[in-house]
C-alpha positions in Angstrom: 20.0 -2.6 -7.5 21.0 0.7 -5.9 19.3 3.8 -5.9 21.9 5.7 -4.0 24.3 6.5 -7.5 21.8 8.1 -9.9 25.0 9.9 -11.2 26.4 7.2 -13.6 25.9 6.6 -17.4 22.7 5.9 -19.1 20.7 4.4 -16.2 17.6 5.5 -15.9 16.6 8.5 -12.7 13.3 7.2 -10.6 10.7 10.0 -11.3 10.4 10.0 -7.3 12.5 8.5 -4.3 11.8 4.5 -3.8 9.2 3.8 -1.2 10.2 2.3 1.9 8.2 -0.8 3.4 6.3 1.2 5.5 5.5 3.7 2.8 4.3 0.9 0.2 2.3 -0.4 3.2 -0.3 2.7 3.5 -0.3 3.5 0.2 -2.0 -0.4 0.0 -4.0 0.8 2.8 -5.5 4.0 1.1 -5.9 2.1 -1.7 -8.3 -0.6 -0.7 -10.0 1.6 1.6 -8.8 0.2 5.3 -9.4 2.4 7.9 -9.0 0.3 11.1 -6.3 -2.5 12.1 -2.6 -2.9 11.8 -1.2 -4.3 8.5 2.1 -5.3 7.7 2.8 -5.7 3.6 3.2 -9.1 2.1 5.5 -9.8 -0.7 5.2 -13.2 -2.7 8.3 -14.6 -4.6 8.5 -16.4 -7.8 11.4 -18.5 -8.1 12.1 -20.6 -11.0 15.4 -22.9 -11.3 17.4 -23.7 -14.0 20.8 -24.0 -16.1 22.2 -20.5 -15.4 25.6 -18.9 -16.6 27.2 -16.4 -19.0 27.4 -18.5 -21.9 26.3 -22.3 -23.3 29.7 -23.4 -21.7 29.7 -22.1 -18.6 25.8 -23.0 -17.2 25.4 -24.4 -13.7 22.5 -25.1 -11.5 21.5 -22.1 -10.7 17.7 -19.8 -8.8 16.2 -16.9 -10.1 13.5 -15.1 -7.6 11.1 -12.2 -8.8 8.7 -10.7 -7.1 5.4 -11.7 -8.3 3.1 -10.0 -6.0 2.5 -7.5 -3.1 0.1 -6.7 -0.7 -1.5 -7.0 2.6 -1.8 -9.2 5.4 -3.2 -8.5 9.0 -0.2 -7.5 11.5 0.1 -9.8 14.4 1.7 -7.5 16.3 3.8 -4.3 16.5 6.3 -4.5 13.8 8.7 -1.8 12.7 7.3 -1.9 9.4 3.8 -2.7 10.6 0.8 0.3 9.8 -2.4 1.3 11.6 -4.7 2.5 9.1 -6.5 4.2 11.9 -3.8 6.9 11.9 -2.9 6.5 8.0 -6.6 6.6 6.8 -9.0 7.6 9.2 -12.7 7.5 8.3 -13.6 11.0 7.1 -17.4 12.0 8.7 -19.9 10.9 5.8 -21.9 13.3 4.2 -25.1 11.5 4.8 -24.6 11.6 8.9 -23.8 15.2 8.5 -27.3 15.8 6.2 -29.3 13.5 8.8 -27.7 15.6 12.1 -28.4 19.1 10.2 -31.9 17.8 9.3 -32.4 16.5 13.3 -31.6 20.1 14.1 -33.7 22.3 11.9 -37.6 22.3 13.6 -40.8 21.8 11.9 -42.4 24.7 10.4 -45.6 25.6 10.9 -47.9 25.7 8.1 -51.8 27.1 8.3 -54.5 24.7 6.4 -57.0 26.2 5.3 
């Protein structure tokens, strides 16, 4: 199905443009976190088979194929739809290296016992 003529009767607008491959592919990325490696996305079929026609008179052998599943898989090599999550999603500094390189930093203060 076409995304191209939104202009026609009663079917329905997409709320945003469709994703391309490579779009889909770092959203995945964000989402479980990745922030090193190349990925390319993986889409699993579901086909089922069957009597398949416009009416009880007309059926023939006929495939139907869904998409059942997407996601990841590591890239082996340089795709044009492959991602590197380094530039996508790179690791942002942590806050506990930050609070341990501030806390290196400060000096000891000294303190008269009595």
């Amino acid at each position: 199905m076409s995304t191209d003529d939104l202009t026609g009767g009663s079917q329905p607008v997409p709320v945003e443009p469709p994703l391309s491959m490579r779009d889909l592919t770092t959203v995945l990325i964000k989402h479980y976190g990745i922030h090193e490696g190349r990925y390319d996305l993986l889409v699993e079929f579901q086909i089922g088979m069957g009597a398949v026609g416009p009416d009880p008179a007309s059926l023939n052998p006929g495939a139907m194929i869904g998409v059942s599943k997407v996601g990841l898989m590591p890239a082996k090599g340089n795709g044009p739809t492959s991602v590197d999550a380094a530039l996508v999603n790179p690791t942002l500094p942590s806050v506990a290296a930050k609070s341990k390189s501030t806390t290196a930093l400060k000096k000891p203060s000294k303190t008269k016992s009595s």
